[in-house]
C-alpha positions as a printed NumPy array, in Angstrom:
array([[ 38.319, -45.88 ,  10.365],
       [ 40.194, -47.652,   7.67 ],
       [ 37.574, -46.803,   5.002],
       [ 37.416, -43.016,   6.122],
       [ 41.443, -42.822,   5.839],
       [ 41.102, -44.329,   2.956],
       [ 38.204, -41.815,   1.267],
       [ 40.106, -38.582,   2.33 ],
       [ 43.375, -39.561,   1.657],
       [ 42.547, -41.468,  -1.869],
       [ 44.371, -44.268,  -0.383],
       [ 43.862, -48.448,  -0.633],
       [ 45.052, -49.658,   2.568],
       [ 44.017, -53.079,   3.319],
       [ 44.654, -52.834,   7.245],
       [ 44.849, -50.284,   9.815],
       [ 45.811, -51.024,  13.5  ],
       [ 44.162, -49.363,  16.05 ],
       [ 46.076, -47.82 ,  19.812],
       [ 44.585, -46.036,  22.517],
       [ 45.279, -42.493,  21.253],
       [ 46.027, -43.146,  17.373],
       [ 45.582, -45.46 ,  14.345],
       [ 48.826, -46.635,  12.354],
       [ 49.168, -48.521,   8.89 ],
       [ 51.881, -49.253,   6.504],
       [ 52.734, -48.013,   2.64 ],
       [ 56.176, -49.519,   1.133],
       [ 57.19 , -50.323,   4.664],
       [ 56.462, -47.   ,   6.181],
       [ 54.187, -46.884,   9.192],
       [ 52.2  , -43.61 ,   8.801],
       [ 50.05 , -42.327,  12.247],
       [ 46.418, -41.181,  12.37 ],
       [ 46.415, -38.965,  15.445],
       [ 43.488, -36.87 ,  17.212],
       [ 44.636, -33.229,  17.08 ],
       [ 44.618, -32.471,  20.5  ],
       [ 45.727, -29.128,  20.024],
       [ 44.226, -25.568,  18.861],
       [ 43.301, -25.211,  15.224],
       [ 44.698, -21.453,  15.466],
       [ 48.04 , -23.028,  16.185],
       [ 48.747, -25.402,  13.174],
       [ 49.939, -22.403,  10.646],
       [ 52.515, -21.278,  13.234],
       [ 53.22 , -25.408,  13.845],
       [ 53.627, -25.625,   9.729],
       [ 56.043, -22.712,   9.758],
       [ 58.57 , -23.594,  12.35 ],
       [ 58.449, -27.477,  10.689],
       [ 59.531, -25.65 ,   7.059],
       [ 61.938, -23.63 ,   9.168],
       [ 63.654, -26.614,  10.926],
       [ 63.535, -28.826,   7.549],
       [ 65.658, -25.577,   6.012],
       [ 68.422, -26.536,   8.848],
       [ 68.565, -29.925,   7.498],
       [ 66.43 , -31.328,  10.38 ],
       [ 63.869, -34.139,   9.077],
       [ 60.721, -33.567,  11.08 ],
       [ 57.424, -35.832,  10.47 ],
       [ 55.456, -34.315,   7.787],
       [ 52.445, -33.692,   7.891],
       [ 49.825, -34.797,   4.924],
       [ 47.215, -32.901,   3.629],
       [ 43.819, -35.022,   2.602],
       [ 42.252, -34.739,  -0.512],
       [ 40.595, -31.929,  -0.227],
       [ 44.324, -29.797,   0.44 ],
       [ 43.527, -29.661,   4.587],
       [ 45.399, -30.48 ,   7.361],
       [ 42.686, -31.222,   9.457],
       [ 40.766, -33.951,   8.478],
       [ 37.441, -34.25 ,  10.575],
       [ 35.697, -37.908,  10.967],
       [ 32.375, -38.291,  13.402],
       [ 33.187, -34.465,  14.757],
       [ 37.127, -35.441,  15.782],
       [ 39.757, -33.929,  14.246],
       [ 42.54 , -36.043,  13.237],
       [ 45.909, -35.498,  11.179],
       [ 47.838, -37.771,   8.955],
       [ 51.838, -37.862,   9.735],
       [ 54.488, -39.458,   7.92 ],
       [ 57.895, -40.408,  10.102],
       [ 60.661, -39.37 ,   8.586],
       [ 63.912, -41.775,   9.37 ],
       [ 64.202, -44.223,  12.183],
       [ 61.352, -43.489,  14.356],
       [ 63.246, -45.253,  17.233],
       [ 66.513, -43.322,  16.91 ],
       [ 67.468, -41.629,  20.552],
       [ 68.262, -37.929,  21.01 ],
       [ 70.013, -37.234,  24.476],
       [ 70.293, -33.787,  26.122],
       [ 73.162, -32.73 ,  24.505],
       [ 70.963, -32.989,  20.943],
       [ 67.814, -31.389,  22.821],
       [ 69.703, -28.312,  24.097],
       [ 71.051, -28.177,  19.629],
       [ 67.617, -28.337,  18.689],
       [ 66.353, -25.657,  21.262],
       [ 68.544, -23.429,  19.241],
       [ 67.382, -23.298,  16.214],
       [ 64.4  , -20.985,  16.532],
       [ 63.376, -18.594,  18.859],
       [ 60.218, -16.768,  19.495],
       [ 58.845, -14.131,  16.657],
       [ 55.94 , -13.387,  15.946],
       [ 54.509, -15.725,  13.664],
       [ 55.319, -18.149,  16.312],
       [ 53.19 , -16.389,  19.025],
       [ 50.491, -18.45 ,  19.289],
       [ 52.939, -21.435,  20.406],
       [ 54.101, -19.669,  22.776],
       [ 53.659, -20.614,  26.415],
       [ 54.893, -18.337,  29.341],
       [ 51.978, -18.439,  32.098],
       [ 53.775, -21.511,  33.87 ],
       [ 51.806, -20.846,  37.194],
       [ 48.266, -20.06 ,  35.875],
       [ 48.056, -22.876,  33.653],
       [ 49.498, -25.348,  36.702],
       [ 47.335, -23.491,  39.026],
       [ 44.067, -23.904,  37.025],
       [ 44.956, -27.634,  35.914],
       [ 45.099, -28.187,  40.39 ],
       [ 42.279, -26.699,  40.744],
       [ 40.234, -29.063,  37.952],
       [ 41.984, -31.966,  39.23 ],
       [ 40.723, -31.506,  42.913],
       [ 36.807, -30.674,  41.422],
       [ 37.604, -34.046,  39.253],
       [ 38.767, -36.332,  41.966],
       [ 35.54 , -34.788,  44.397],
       [ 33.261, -35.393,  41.733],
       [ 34.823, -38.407,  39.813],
       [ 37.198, -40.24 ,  42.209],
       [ 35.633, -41.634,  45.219],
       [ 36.778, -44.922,  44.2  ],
       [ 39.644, -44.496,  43.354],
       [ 41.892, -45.478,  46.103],
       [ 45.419, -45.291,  44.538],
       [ 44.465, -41.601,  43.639],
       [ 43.038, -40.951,  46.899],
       [ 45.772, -42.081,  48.868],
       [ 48.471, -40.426,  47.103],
       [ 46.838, -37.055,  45.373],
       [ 47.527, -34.84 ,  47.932],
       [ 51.562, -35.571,  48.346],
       [ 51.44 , -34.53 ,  44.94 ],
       [ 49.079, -31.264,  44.88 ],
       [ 51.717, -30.086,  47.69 ],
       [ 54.653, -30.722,  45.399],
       [ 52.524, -28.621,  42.55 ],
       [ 51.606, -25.963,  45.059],
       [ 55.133, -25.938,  46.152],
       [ 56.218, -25.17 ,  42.154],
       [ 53.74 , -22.413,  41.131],
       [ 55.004, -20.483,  44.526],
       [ 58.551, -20.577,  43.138],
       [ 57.431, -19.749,  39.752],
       [ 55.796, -16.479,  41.38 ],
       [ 58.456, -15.492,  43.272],
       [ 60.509, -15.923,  40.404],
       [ 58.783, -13.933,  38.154],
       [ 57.858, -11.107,  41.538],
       [ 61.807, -11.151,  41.639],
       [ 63.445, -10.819,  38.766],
       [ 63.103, -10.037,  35.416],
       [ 64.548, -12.304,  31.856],
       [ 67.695, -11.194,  30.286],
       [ 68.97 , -11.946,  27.003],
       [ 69.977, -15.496,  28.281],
       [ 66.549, -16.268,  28.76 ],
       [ 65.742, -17.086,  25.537],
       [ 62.201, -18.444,  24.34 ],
       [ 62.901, -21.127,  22.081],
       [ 61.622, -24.33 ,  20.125],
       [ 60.716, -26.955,  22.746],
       [ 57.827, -29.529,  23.328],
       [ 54.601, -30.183,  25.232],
       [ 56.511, -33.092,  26.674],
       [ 59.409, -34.813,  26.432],
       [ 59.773, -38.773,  27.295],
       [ 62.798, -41.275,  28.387],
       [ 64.228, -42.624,  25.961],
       [ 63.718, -39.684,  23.873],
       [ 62.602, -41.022,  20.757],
       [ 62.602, -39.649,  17.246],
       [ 58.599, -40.783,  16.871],
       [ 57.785, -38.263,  19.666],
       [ 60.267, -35.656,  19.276],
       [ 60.282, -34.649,  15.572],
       [ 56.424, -34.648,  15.645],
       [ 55.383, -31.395,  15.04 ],
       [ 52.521, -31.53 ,  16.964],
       [ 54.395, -31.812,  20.045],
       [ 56.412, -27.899,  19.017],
       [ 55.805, -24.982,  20.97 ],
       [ 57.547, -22.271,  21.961],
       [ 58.753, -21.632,  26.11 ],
       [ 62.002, -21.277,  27.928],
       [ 64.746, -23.927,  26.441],
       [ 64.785, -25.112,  30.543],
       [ 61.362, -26.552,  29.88 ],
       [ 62.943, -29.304,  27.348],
       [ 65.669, -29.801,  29.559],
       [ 63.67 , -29.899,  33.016],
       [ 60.864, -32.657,  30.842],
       [ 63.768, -35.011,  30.345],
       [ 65.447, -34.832,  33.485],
       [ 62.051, -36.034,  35.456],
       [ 61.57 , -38.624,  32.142],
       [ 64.928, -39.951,  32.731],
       [ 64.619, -40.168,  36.922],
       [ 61.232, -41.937,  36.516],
       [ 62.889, -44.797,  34.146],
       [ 65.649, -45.038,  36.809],
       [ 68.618, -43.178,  35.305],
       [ 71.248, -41.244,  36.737],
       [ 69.465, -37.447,  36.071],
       [ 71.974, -35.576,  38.761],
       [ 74.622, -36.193,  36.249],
       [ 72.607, -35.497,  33.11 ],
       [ 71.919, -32.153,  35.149],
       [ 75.266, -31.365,  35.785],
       [ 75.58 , -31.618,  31.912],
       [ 72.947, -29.187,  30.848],
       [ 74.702, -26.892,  33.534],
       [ 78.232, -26.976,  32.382],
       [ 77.056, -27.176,  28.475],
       [ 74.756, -23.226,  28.898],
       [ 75.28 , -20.404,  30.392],
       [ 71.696, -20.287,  32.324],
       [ 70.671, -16.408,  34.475],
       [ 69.569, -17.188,  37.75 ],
       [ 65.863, -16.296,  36.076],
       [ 66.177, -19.719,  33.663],
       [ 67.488, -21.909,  36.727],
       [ 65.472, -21.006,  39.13 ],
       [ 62.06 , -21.901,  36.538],
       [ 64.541, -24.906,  35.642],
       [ 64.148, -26.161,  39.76 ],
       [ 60.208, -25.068,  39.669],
       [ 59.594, -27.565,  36.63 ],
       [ 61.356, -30.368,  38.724],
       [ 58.969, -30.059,  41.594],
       [ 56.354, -30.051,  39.432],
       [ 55.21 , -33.272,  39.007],
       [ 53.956, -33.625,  35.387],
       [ 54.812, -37.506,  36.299],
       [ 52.431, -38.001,  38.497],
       [ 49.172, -35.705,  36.835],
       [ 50.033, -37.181,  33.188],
       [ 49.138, -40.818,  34.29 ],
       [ 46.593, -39.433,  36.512],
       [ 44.865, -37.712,  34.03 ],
       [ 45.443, -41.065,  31.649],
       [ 43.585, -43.046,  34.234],
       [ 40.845, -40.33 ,  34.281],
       [ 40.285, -40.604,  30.572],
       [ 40.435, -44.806,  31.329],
       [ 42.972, -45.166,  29.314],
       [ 45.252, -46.868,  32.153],
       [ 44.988, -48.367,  35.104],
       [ 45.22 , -46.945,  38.588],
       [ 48.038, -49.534,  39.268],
       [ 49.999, -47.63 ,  36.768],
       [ 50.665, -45.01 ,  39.383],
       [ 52.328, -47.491,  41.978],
       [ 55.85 , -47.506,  40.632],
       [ 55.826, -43.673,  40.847],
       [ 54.423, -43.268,  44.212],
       [ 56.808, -45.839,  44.696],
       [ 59.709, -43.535,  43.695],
       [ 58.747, -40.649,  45.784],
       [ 61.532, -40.733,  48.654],
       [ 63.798, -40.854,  45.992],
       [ 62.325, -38.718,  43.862],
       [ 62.75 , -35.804,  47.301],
       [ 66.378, -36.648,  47.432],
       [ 67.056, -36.29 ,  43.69 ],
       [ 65.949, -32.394,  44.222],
       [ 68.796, -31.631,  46.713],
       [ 69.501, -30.92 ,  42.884],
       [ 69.433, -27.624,  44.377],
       [ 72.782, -27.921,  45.613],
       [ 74.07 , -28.204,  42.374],
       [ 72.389, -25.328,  40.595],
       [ 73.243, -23.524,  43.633],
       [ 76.776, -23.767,  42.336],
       [ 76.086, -21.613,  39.473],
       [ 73.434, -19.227,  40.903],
       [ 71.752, -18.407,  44.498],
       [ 68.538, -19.905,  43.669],
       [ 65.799, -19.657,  46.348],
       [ 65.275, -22.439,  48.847],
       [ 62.649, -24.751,  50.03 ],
       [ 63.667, -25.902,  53.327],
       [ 61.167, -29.238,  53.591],
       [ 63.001, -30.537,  50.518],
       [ 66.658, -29.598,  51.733],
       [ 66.215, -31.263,  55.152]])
């Protein structure tokens, strides 16, 4: 890899280190990432536009470095991979007060619209329904997965139904804004991860918000109160909480390391300290309670007894 990064990017780098999903080296001190684009190819003008956008408000995101030949995408044995430069302190933390200022910045138009992501229940629904024809096909050994899978297609099954009643039930207002947000958002919340460009798309600002609350839970903090701050700091319609509650019973969690161990890029022990956290994990979404103070959000008994 080191002499392909080297021939498209005219570059003399004596050393490049080499992760499960990227490659990193260093120029003048400055680690630069080699990453697999793992998303559309339609989607990186849009991507490009909302980083120029965001740089305009003073906001440093990675940039991204065009090879040689003035692409993007640079493709090496039929993979397509992109060259990123960290701006800043890769390891400075943004907390939920700085997630919910970022959200604001830009909101859906259409040169944005094919980030856009507002079919929460179809794509949950058809990323179940692989997972069960993967674990009948793929997972017979795999007894962590088998013992514990179907806990967590219930919880999943349990979100899309609120997301469709939602959406059967009432209809956005102009407080449901579709803004900037990411595919994912980890605990601690990193500047590597969360000024990468790759990560941006556009969906309800809840789906940031929702991403770091089930981060933070899983790396044992207090995410009730960090809740109760997202709730006093917006002024949420019951539309936005209720798909706030639906993302916290989905258990992105649970399917991202499953899918990781899939791909054998982890181990199934990896999932033990989250199966591990599942009694607390139920209490943590008597949550409802608390958005219940600001709107009459629908119940699910099973979790509320």
């Amino acid at each position: 890899m080191k002499d392909s990064i080297n021939f498209y990017y005219n570059l003399n780098i004596a050393e490049v280190e080499s992760f499960t999903n990227y490659y990193r080296f260093k120029i003048n001190n400055v680690y630069f990432f080699f990453v697999p684009l793992k998303r559309n190819t339609t989607e990186i003008n849009d991507i490009l536009t909302i980083s120029k956008e965001l740089k305009l408000h003073g906001i440093n995101v990675h940039d991204i470095i065009y090879n040689k030949y003035g692409h993007i995408i640079t493709n090496i044995y039929n993979n397509n991979y992109i060259l990123l430069k960290p701006i800043g302190n890769i390891y400075e933390e943004y907390n939920l007060e700085d997630i919910m200022k970022l959200n604001s910045y830009l909101t859906l138009v259409p040169s944005k619209n094919k980030l856009y992501r507002n079919s929460w229940a179809k794509l949950w629904s058809d990323k179940l329904d692989y997972f069960e024809y993967q674990i009948h096909e793929l997972g017979k050994d795999k007894k962590i997965i088998l013992s514990s899978f179907s806990y967590y297609l219930g919880l999943g099954e349990n979100a899309i139904s609120y997301v469709n009643s939602t959406t059967s039930k009432y209809t956005p207002s102009i407080y449901d804004k579709v803004t900037l947000a990411h595919r994912r958002i980890s605990y601690p919340n990193y500047k590597l991860n969360y000024y990468n460009p790759l990560s941006f798309i556009m969906d309800l600002e809840v789906r940031d918000i929702a991403s770091f609350l089930k981060s933070a839970f899983i790396a044992g903090e207090d995410s009730l109160n960090y809740l109760k701050i997202a709730l006093k700091l917006n002024h949420f319609s019951i539309y936005s909480l209720q798909m706030l509650y639906a993302r916290l019973i989905y258990p992105t969690y649970y399917f991202d390391i499953y899918e990781s161990i899939m791909n054998k890029n982890s181990d199934e022990e990896s999932l033990i300290p989250i199966i591990d956290k599942a009694g607390d994990y139920e209490n943590f979404l008597k949550a409802y309670y608390e958005i219940a103070r600001y709107a009459p959000i629908e119940r699910i008994e099973w979790i509320l007894k």
